[in-house]
C-alpha positions as CSV (number, residue, x, y, z in Angstrom):
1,X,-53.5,170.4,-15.4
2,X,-54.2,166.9,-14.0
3,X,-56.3,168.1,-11.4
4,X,-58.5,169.7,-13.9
5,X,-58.4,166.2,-15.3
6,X,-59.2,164.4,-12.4
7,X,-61.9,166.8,-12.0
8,X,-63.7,166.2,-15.3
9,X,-63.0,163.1,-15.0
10,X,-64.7,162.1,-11.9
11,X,-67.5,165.4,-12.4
12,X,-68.7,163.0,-16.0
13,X,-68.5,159.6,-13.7
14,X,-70.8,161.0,-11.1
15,X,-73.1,162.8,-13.7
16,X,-73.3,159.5,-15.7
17,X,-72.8,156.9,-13.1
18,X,-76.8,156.0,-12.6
19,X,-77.3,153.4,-10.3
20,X,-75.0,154.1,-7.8
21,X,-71.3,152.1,-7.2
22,X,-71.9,148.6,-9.3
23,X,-73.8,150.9,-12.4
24,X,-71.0,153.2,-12.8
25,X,-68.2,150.6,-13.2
26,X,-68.1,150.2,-16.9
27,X,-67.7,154.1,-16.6
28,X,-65.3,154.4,-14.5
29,X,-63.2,151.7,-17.3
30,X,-63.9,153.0,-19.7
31,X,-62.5,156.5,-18.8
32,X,-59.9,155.7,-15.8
33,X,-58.1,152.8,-18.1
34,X,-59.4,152.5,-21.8
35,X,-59.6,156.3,-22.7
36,X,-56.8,157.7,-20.1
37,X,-54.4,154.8,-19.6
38,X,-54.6,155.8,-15.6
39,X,-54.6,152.0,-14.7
40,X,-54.4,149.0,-16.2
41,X,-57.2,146.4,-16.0
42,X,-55.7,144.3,-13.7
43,X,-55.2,147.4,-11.3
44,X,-58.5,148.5,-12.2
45,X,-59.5,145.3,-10.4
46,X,-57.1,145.1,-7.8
47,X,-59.2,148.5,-6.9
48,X,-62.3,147.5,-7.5
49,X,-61.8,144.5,-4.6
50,X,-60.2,147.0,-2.3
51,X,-62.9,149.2,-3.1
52,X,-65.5,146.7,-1.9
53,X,-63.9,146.0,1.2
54,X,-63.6,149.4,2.5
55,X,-66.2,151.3,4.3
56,X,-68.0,153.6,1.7
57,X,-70.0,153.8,-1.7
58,X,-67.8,151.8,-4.3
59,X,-67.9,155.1,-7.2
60,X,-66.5,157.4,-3.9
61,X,-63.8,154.7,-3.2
62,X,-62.4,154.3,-6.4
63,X,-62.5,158.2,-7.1
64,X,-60.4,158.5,-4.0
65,X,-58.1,155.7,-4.8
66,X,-57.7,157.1,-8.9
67,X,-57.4,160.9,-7.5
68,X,-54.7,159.5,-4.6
69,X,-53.0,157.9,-7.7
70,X,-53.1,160.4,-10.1
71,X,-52.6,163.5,-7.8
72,X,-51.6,162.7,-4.4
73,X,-53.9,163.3,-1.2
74,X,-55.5,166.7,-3.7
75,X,-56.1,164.9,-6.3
76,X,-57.6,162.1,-3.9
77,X,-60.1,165.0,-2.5
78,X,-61.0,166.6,-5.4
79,X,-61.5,163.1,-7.4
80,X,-63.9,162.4,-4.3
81,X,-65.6,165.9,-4.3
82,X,-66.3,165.9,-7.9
83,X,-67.8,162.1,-8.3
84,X,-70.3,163.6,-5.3
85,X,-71.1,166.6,-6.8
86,X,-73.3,165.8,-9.8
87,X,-75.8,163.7,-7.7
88,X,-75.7,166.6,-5.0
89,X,-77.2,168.6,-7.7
90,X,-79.4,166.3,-9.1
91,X,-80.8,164.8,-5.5
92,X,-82.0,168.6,-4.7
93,X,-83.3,169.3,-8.5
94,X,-85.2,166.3,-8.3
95,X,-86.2,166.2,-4.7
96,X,-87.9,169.2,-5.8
97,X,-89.6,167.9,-9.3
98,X,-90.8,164.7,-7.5
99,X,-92.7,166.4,-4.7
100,X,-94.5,168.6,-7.3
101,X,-94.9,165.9,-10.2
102,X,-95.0,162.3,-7.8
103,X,-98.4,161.7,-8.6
104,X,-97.8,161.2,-12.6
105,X,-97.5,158.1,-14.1
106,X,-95.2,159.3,-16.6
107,X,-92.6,159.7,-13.3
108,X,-93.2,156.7,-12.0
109,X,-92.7,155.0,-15.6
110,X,-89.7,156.0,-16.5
111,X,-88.0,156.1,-13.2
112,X,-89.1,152.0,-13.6
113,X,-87.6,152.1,-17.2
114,X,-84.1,152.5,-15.9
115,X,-84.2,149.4,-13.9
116,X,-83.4,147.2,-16.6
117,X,-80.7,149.3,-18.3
118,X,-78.8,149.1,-14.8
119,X,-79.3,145.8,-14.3
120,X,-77.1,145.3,-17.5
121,X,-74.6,147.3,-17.0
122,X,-73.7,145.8,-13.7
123,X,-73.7,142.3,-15.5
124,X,-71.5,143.6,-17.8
125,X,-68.8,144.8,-15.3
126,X,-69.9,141.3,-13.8
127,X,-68.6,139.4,-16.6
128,X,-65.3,141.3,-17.6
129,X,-64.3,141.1,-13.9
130,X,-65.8,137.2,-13.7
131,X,-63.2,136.8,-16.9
132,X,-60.1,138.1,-15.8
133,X,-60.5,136.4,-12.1
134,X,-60.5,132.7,-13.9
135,X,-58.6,133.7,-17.0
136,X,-56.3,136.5,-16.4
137,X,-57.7,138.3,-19.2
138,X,-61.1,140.3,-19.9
139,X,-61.4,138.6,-22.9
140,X,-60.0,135.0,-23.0
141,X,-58.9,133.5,-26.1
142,X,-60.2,130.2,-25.8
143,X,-62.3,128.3,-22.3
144,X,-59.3,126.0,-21.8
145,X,-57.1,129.0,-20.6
146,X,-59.5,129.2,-17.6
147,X,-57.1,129.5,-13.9
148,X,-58.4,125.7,-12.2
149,X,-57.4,127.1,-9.2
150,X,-59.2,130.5,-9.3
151,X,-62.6,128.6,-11.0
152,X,-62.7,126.1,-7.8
153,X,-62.3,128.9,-5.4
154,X,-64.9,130.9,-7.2
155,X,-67.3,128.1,-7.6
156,X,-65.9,126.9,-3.3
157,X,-67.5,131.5,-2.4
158,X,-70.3,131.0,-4.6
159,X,-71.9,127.9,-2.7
160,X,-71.1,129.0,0.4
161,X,-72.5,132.7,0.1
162,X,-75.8,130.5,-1.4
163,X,-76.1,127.5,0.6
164,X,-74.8,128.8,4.4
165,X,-75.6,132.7,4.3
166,X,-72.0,133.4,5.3
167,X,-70.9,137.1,5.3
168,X,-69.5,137.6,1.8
169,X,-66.3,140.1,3.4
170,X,-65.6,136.4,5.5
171,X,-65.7,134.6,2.2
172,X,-63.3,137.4,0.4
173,X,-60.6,137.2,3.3
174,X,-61.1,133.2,3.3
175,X,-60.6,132.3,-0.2
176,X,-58.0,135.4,-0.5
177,X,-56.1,133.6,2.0
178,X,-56.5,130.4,0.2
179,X,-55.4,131.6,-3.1
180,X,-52.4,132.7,-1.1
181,X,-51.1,129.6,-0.2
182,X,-51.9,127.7,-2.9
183,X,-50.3,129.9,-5.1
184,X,-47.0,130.1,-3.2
185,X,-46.9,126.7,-2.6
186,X,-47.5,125.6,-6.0
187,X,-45.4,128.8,-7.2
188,X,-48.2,129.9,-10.3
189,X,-47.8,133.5,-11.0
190,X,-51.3,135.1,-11.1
């Protein structure tokens, strides 16, 4: 039965999921931990960085990392095969509309319509993931519960991916390596 889950599951994420990886995170929450209880936010995280750091789209990483959770190396398959599925579909529909209809301005209008919408939902997943790196919570109680460690390494990556250029996956394995040590050394539990 869980593969049926997974399948429905993932099959919704990557009919749903418009605007590719970032887009389709506040889906992916809201079914993999608020509505299923599959992970916990702070896994849902944990996966989300791991996800980013592996070769891949982000949605086909975390289906594969859900589906390996939730059903071992099947479920991992079929979590992956379903999330690809919908937009296999849709790609060939649609490659097939647009060469017959590209010429409308209705087509062209609302295919510039849905820029906005998913340029909020990835600020969205933005913020609740922004929240729980310096507070340890998606939704802080007060500002003074901010992590003064976490906020200077965040604001440390955020001028140095602005002001130098520097590869952001050389900024993730720097300050992860600094929050490392400065953790263990000052022994606070993250």
């Amino acid at each position: 039965m869980i593969y049926l889950e997974i399948f429905l599951c993932y099959f919704q994420i990557g009919l749903f999921g418009i605007g590719g990886g970032h887009a389709s995170l506040p889906l992916v929450q809201a079914m993999v931990v608020k509505e299923r209880g599959w992970l916990t936010f702070t896994e849902f995280a944990d996966m989300i960085t791991i996800a980013e750091m592996t070769p891949g789209p982000l949605a086909l990483n975390t289906a594969t990392f859900v589906g390996l959770k939730m059903g071992g190396a099947a479920g991992g398959a079929l979590a992956t095969m379903s999330c690809m599925l919908p937009s296999f579909i849709i790609v060939l529909l649609l490659y097939t509309l647009f060469k017959r209809y590209k010429d409308l301005k209705a087509v062209s209008g609302a295919l510039a319509g849905i820029k906005p919408a998913v340029t909020a939902l990835i600020a969205g997943a933005g913020v609740s993931l922004t929240c729980l790196a310096l507070f340890g919570t998606n939704k802080p109680e007060t500002v003074t519960e901010v992590d003064p460690t976490a906020l200077i390494l965040a604001v440390a990556a955020f001028i140095v991916l602005r002001v130098k250029k520097v590869n952001y996956v050389a900024v993730m394995l720097l300050t992860g390596v600094a929050g490392a040590v400065i953790y263990t050394i000052t022994g606070v539990q993250t």
